[in-house]
Backbone as JSON Lines, residues from 0, in Angstrom:
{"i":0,"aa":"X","n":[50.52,-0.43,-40.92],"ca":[50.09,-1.55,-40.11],"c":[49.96,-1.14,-38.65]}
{"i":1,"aa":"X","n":[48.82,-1.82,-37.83],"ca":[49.16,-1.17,-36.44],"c":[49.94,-2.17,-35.77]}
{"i":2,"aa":"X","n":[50.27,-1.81,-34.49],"ca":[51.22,-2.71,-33.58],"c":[50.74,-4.46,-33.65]}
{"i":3,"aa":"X","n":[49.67,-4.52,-33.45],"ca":[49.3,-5.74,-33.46],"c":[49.73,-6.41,-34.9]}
{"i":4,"aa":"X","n":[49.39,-5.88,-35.57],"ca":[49.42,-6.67,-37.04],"c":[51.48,-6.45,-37.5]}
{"i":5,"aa":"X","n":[51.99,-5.57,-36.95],"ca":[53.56,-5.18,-36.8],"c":[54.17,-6.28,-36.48]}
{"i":6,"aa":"X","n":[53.41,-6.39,-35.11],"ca":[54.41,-7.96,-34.32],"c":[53.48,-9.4,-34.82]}
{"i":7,"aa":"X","n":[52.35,-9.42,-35.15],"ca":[52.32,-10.33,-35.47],"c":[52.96,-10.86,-37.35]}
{"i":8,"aa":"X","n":[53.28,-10.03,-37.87],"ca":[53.76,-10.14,-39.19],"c":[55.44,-10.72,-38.89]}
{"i":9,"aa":"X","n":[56.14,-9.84,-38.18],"ca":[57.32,-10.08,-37.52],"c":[57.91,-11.41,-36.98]}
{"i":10,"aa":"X","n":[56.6,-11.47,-36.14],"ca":[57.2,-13.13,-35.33],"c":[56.6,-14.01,-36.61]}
{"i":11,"aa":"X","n":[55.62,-14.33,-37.41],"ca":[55.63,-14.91,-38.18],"c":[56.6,-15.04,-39.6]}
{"i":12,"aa":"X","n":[57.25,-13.93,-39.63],"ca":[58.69,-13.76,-40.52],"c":[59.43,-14.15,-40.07]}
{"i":13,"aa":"X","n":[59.99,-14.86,-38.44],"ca":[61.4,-14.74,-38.13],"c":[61.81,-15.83,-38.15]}
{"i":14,"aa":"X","n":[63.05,-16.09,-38.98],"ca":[63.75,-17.48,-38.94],"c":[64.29,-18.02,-38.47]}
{"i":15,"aa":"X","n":[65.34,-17.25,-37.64],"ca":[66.5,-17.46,-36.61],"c":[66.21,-17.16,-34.92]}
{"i":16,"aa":"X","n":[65.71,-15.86,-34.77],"ca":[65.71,-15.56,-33.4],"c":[64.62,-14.29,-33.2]}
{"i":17,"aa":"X","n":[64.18,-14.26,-32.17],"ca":[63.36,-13.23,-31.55],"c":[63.72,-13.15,-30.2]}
{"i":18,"aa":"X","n":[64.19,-11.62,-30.02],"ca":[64.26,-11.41,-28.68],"c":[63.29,-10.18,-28.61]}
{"i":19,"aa":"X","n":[62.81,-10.28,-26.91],"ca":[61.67,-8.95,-26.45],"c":[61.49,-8.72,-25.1]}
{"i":20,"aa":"X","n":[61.67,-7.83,-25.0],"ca":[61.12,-7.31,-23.62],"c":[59.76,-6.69,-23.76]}
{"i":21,"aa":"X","n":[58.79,-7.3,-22.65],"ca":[57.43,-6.19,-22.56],"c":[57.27,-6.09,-21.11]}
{"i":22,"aa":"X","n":[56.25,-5.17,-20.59],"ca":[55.17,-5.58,-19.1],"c":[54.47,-6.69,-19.76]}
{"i":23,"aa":"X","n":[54.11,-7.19,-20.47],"ca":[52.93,-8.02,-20.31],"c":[52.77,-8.88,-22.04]}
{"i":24,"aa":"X","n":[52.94,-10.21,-21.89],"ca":[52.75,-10.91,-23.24],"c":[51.33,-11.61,-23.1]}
{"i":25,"aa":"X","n":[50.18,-11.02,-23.39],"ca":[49.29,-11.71,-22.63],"c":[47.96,-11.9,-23.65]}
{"i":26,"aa":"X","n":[48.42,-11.69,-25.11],"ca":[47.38,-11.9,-26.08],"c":[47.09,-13.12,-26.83]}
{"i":27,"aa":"X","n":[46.55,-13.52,-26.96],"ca":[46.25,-15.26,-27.64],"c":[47.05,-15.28,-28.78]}
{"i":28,"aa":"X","n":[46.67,-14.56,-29.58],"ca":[47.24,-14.11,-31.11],"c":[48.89,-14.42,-30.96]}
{"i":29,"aa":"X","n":[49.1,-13.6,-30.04],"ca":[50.71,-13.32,-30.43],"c":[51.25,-14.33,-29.96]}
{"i":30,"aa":"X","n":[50.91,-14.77,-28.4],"ca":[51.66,-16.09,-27.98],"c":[51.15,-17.7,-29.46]}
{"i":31,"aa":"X","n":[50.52,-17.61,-29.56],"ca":[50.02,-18.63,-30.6],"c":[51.19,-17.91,-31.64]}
{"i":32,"aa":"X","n":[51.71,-16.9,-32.54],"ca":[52.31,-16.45,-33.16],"c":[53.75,-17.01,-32.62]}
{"i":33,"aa":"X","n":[53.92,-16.83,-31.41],"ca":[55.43,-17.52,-30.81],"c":[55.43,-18.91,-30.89]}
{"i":34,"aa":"X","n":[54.54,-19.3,-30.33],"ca":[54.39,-20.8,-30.34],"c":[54.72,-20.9,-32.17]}
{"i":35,"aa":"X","n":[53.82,-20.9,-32.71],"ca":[54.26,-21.0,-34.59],"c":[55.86,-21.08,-34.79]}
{"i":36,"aa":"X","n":[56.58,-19.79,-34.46],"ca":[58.1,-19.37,-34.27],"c":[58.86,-20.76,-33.6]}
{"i":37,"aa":"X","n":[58.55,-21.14,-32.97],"ca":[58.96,-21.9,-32.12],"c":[59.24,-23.48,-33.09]}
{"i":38,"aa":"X","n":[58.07,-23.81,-33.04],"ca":[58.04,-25.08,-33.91],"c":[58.69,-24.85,-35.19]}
{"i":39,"aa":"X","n":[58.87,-24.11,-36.0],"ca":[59.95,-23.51,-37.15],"c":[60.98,-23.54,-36.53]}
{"i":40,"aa":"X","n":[61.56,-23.91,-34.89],"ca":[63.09,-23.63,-34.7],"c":[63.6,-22.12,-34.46]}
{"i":41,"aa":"X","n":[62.79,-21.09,-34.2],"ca":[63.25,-19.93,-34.13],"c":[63.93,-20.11,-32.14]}
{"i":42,"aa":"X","n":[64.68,-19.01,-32.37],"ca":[65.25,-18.85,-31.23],"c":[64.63,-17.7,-29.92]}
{"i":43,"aa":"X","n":[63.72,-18.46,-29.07],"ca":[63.0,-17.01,-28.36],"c":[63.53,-16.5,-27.08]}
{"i":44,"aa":"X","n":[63.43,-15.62,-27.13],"ca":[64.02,-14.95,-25.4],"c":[62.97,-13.67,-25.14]}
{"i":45,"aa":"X","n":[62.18,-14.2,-24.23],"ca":[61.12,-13.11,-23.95],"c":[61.54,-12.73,-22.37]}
{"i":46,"aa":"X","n":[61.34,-11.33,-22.18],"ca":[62.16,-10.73,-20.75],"c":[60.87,-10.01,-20.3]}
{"i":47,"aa":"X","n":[60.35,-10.36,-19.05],"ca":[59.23,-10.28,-18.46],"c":[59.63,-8.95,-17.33]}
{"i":48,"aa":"X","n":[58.68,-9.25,-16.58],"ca":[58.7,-8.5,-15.09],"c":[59.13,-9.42,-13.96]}
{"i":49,"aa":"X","n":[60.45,-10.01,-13.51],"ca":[60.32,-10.66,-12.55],"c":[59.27,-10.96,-11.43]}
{"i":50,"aa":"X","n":[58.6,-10.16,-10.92],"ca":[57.6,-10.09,-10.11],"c":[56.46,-10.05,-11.13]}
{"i":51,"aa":"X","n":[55.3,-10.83,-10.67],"ca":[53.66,-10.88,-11.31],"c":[53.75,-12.17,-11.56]}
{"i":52,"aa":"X","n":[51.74,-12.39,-12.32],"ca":[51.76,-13.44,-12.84],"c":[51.35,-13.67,-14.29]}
{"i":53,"aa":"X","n":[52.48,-14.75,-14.28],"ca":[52.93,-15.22,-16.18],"c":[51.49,-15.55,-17.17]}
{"i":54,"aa":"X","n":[51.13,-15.43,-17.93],"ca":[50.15,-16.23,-18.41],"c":[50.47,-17.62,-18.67]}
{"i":55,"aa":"X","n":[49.65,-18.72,-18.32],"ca":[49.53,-19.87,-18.21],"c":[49.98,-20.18,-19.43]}
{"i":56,"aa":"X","n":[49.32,-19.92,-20.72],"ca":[50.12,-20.09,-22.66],"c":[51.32,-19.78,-22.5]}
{"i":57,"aa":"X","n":[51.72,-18.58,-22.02],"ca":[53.31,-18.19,-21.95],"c":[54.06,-19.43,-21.5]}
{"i":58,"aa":"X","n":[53.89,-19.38,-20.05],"ca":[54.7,-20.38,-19.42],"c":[54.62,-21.93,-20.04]}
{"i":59,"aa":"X","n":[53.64,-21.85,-20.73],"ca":[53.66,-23.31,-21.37],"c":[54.59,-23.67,-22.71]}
{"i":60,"aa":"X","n":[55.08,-22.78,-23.02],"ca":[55.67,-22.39,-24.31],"c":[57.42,-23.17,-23.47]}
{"i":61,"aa":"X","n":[57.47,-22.31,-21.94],"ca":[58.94,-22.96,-22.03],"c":[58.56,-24.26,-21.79]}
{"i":62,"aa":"X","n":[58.29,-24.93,-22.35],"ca":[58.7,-26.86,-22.64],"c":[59.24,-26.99,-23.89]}
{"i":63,"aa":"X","n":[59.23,-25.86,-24.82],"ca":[60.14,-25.77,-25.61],"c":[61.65,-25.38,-25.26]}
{"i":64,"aa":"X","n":[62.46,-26.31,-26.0],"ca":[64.25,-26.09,-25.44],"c":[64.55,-24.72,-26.1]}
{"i":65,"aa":"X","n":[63.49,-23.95,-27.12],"ca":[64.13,-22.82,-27.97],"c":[63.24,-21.97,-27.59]}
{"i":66,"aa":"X","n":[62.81,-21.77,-26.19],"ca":[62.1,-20.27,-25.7],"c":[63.05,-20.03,-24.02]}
{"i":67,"aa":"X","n":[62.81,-19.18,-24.05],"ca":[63.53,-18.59,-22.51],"c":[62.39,-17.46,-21.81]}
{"i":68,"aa":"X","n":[61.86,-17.7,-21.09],"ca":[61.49,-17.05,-20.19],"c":[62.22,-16.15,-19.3]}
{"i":69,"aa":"X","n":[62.66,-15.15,-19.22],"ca":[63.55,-14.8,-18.26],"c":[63.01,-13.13,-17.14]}
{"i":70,"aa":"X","n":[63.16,-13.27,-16.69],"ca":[63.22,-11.49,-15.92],"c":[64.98,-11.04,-15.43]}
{"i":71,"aa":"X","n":[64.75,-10.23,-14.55],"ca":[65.86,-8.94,-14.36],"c":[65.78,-9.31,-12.82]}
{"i":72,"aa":"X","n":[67.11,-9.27,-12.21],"ca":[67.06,-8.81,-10.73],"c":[68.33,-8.18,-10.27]}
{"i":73,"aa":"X","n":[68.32,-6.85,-9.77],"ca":[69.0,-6.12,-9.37],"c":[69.85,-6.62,-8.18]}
{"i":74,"aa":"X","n":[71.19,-6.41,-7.74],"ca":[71.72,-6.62,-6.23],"c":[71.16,-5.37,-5.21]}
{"i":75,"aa":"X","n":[70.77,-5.86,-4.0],"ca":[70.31,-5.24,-3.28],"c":[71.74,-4.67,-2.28]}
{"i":76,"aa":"X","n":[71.41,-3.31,-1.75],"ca":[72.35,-3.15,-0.48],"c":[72.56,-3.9,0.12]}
{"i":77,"aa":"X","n":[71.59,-5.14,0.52],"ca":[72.06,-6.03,1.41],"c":[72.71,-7.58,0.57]}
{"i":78,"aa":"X","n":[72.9,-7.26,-0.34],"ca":[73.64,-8.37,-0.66],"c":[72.65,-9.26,-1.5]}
{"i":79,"aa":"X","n":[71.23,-9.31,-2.0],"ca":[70.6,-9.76,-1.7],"c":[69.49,-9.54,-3.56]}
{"i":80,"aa":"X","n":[69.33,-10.39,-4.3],"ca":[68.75,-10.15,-5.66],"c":[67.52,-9.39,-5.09]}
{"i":81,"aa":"X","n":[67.19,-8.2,-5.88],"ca":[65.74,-7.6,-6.08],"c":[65.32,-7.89,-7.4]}
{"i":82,"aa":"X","n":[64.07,-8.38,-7.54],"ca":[63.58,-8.4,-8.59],"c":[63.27,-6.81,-9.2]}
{"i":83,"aa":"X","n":[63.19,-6.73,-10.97],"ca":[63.25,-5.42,-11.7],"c":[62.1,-5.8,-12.34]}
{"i":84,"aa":"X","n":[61.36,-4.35,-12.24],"ca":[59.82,-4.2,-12.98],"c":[60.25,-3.91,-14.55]}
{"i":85,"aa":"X","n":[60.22,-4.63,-15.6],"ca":[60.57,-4.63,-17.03],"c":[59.81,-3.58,-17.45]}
{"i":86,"aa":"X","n":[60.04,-2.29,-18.01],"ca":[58.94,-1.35,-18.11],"c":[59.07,-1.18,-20.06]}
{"i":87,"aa":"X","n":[60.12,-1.76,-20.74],"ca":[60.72,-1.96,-21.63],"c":[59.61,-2.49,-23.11]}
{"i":88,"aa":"X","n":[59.53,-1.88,-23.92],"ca":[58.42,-2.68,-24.97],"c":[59.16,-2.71,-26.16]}
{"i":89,"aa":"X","n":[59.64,-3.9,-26.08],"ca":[61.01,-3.8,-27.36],"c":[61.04,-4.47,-27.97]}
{"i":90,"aa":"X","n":[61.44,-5.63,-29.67],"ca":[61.25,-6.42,-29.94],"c":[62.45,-6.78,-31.03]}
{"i":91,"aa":"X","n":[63.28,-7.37,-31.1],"ca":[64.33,-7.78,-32.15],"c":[64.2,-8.82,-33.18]}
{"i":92,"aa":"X","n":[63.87,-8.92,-34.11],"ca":[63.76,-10.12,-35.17],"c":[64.96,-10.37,-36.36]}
{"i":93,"aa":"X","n":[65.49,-11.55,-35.77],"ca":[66.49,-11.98,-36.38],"c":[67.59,-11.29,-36.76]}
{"i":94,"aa":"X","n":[67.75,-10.37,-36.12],"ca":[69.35,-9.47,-36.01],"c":[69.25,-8.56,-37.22]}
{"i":95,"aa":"X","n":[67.34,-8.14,-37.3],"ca":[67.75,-7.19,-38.46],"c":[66.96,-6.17,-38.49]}
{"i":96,"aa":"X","n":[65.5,-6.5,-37.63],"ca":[64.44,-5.7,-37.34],"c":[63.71,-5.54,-35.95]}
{"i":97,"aa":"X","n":[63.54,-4.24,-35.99],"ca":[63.36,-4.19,-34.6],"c":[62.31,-2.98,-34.35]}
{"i":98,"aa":"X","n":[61.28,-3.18,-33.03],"ca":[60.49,-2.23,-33.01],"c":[60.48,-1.81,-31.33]}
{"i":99,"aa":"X","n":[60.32,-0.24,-31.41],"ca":[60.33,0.09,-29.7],"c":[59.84,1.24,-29.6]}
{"i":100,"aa":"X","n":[59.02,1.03,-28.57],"ca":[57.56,1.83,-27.89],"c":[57.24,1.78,-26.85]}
{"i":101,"aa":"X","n":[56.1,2.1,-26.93],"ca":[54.62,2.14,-25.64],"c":[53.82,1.11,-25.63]}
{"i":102,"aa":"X","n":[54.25,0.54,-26.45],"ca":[52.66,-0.73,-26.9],"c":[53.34,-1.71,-26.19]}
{"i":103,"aa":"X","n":[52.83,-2.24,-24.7],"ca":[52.47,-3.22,-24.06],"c":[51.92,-4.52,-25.15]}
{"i":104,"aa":"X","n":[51.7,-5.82,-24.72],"ca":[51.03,-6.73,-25.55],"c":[49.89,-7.69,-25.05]}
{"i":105,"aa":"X","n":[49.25,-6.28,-24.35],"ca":[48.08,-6.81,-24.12],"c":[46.69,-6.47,-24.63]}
{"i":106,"aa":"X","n":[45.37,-6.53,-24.66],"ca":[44.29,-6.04,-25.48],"c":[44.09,-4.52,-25.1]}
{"i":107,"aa":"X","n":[44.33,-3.63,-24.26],"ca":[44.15,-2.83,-24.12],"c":[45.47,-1.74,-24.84]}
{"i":108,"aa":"X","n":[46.73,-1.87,-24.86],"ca":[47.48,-1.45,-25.61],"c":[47.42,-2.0,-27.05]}
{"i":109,"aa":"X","n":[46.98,-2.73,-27.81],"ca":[47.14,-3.62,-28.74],"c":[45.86,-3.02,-29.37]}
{"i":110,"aa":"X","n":[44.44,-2.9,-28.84],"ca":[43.32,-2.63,-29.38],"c":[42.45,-1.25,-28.85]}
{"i":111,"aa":"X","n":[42.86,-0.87,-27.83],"ca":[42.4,0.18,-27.51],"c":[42.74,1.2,-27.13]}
{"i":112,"aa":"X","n":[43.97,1.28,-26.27],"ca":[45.0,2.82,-26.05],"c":[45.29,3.31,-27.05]}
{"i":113,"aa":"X","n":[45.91,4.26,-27.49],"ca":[46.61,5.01,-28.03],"c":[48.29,4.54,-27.61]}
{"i":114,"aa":"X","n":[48.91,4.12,-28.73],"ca":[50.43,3.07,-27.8],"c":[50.95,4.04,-29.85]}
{"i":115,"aa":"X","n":[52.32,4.36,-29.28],"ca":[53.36,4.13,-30.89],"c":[53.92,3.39,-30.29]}
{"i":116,"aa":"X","n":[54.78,2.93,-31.49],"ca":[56.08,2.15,-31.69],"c":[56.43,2.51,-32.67]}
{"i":117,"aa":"X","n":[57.83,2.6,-33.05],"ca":[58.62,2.79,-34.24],"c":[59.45,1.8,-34.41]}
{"i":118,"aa":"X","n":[59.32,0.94,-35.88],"ca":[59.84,-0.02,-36.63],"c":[61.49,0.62,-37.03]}
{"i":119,"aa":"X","n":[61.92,-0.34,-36.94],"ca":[63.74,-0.02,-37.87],"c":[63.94,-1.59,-38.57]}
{"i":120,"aa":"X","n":[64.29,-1.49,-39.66],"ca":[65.03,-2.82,-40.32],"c":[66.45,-2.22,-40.96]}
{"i":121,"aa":"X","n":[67.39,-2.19,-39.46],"ca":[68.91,-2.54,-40.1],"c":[69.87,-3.07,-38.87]}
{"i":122,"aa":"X","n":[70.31,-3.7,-39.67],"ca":[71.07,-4.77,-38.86],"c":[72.28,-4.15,-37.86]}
{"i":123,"aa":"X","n":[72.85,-2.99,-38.54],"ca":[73.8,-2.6,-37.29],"c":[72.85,-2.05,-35.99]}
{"i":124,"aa":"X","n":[71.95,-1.13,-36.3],"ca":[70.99,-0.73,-35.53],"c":[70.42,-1.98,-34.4]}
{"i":125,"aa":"X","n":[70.03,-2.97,-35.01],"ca":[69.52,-3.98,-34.31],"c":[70.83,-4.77,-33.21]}
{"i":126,"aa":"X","n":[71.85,-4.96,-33.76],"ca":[72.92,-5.49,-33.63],"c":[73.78,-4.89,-31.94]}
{"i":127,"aa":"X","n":[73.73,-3.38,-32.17],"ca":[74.04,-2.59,-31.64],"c":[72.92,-2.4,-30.15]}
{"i":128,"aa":"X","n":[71.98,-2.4,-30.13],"ca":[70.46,-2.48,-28.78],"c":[70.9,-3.76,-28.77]}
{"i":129,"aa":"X","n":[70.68,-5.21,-29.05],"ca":[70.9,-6.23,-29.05],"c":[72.38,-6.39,-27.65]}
{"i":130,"aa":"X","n":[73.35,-5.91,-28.53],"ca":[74.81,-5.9,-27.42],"c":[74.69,-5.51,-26.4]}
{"i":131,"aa":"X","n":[73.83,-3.82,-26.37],"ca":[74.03,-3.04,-25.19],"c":[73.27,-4.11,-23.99]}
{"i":132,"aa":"X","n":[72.24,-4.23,-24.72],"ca":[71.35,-5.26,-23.48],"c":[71.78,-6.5,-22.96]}
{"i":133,"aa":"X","n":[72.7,-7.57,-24.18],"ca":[73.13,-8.11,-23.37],"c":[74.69,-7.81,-22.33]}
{"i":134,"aa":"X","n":[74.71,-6.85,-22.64],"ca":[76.06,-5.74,-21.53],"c":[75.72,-6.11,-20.4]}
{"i":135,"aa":"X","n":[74.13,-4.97,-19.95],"ca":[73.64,-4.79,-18.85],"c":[73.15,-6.28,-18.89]}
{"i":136,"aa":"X","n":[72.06,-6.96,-19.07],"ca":[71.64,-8.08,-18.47],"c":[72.7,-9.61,-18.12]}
{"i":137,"aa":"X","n":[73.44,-9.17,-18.94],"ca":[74.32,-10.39,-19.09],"c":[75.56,-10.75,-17.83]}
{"i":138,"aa":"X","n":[75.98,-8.7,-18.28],"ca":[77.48,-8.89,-17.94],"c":[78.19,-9.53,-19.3]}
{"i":139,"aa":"X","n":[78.04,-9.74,-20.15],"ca":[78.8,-9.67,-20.92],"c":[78.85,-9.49,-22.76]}
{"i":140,"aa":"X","n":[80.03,-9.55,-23.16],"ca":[80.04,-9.06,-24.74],"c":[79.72,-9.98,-26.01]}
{"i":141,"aa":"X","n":[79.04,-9.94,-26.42],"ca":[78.41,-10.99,-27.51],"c":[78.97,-10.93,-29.28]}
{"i":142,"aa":"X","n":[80.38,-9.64,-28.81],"ca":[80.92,-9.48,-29.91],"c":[81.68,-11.33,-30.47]}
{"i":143,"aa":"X","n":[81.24,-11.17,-31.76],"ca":[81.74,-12.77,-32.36],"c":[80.36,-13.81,-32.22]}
{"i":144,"aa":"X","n":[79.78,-13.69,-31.74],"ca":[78.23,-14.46,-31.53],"c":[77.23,-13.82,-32.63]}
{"i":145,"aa":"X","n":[76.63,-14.73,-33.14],"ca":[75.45,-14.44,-34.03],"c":[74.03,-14.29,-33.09]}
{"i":146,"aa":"X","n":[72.75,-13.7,-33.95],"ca":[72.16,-13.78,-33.17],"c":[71.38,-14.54,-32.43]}
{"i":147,"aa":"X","n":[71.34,-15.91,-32.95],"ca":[70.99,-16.74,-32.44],"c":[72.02,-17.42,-31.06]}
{"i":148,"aa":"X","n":[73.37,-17.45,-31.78],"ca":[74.22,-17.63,-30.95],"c":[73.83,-16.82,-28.92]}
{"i":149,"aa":"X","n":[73.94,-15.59,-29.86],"ca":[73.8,-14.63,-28.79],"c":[72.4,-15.13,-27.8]}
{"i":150,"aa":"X","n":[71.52,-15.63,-27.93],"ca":[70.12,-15.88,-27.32],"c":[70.39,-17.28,-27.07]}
{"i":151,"aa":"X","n":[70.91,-18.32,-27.22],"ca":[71.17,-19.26,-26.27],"c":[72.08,-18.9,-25.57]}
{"i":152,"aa":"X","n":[73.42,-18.14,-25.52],"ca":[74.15,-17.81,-24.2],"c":[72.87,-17.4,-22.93]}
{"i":153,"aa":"X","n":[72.08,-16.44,-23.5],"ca":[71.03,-16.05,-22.49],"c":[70.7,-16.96,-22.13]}
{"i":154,"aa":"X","n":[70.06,-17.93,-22.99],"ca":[69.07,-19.19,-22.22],"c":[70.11,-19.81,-21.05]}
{"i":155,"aa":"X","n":[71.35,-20.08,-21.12],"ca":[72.08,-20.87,-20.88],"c":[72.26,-20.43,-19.22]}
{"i":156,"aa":"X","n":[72.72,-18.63,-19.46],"ca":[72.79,-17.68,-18.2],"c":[71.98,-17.8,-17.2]}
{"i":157,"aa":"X","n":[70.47,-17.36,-18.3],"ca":[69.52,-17.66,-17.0],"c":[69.14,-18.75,-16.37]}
{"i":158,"aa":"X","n":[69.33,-20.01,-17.39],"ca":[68.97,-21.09,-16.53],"c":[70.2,-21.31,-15.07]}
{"i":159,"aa":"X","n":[71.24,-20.94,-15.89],"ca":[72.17,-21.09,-14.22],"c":[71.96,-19.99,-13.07]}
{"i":160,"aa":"X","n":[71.51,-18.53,-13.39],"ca":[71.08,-18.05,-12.6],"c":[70.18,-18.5,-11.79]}
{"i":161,"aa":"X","n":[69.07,-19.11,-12.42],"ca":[67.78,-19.68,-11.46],"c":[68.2,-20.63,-11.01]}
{"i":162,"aa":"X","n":[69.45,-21.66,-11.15],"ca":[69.99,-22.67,-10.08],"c":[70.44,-21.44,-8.72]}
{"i":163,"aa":"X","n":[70.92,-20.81,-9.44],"ca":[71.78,-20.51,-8.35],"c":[70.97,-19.25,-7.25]}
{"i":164,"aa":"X","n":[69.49,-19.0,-7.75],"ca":[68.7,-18.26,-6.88],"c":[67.85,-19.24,-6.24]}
{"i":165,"aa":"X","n":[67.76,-20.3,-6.75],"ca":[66.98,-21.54,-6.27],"c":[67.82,-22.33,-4.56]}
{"i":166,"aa":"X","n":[69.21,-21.64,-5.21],"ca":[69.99,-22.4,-3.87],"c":[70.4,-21.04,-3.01]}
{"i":167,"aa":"X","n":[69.81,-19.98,-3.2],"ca":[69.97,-18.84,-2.13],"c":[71.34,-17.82,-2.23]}
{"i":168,"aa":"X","n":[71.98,-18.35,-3.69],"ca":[73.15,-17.56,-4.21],"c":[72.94,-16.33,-4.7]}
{"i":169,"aa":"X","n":[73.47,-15.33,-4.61],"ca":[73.18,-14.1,-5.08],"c":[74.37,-13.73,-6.56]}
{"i":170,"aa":"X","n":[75.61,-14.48,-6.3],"ca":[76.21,-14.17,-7.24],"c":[75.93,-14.68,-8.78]}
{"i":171,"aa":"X","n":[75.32,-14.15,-9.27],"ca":[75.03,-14.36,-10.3],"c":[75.99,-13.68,-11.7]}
{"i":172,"aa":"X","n":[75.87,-14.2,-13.1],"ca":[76.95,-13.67,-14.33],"c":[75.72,-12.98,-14.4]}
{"i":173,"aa":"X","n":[75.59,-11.41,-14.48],"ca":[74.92,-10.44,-14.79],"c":[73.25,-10.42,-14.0]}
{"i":174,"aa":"X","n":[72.32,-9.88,-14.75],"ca":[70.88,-9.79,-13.86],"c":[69.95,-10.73,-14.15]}
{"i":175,"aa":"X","n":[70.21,-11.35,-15.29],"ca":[68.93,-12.01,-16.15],"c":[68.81,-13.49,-15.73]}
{"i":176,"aa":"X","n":[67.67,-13.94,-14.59],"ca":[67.89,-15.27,-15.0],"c":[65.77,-15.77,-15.19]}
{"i":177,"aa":"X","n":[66.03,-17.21,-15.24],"ca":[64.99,-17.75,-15.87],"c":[63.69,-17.81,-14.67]}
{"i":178,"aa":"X","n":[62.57,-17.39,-15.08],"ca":[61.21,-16.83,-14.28],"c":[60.56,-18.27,-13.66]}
{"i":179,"aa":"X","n":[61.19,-19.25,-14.55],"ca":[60.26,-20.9,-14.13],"c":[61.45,-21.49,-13.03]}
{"i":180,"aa":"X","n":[60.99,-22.38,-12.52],"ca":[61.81,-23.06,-12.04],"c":[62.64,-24.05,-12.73]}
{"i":181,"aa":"X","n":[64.03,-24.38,-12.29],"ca":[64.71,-25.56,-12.82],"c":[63.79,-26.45,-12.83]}
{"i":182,"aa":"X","n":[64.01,-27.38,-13.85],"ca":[63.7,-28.69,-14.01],"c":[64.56,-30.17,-13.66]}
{"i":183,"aa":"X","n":[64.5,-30.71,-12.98],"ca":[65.03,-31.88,-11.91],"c":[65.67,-32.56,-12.9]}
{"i":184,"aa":"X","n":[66.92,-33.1,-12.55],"ca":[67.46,-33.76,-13.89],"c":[67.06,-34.79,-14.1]}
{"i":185,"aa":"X","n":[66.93,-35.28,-15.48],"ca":[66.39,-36.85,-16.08],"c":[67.13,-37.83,-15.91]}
């Protein structure tokens, strides 16, 4: 199968959760493929490039309570969040399969570069990238959390991160917070 037909088989298999990092989610197919995921109740956490701009489908997706938008921001010498360029093309499905490469997810990696990726389906494997990342992004250990479990703590993180970059706080629980803005309470 090539990459395209990889992830789109994938997100249309997943029952519980999808997590991913790319540069770029920017193909009709696949976001329509998340969106699908979504309305089934799957659990999404897509990890962008803090800096750039989102595709309009993407960002429309978080009005769903079961997608997360999120990026990376580093502490600066001065005290001060830097946003992190996601250079990462990674993809986790349901704590059991997982694929990681070169293949960006846009038409030019997807249909015309030359991009690998290499597929794995096993769960410690998945389980294990899954932890480390939420280590670094989190700050913390997701040992005892399932994987769904594990991807709303994220949602949960980043949404308080983006309160708390929204109000000029730098201390944040780890790097990851949410790319949209809070939403005003009801």
């Amino acid at each position: 199968l090539s990459n395209f037909d990889q992830y789109c088989v994938a997100i249309g298999a997943a029952s519980r959760s999808i997590y991913m990092e790319n540069q770029y989610i920017a193909v009709a197919e696949i976001i329509d493929c998340l969106r699908q995921a979504l309305l089934r109740g799957v659990e999404i956490v897509a990890v962008l490039p803090a800096e750039g701009k989102i595709p309009e489908e993407l960002a429309d997706l978080a009005t769903v309570d079961n997608f997360t938008l999120a990026g990376i921001a580093g502490l600066g010498d001065d005290g001060k969040r830097k946003p992190v360029w996601i250079h990462s093309k990674l993809m986790l499905v349901d704590g059991r399969w997982g694929t990681v490469g070169s293949c960006n997810l846009h038409r030019y990696s997807l249909f015309g570069n030359c991009e690998m990726n290499a597929a794995f389906w096993d769960q410690e494997t998945a389980r294990a990238l899954l932890s480390e990342l939420f280590s670094e992004h989190l700050d913390r250990d997701i040992v005892g959390l399932d994987d769904r479990a594990a991807l709303q703590l994220f949602a949960r993180i980043a949404r308080e991160n983006r309160q708390l970059f929204e109000n000029g706080d730098s201390r944040w629980q780890g790097l990851a917070f949410s790319l949209l803005p809070a939403l005003p309470p009801q």
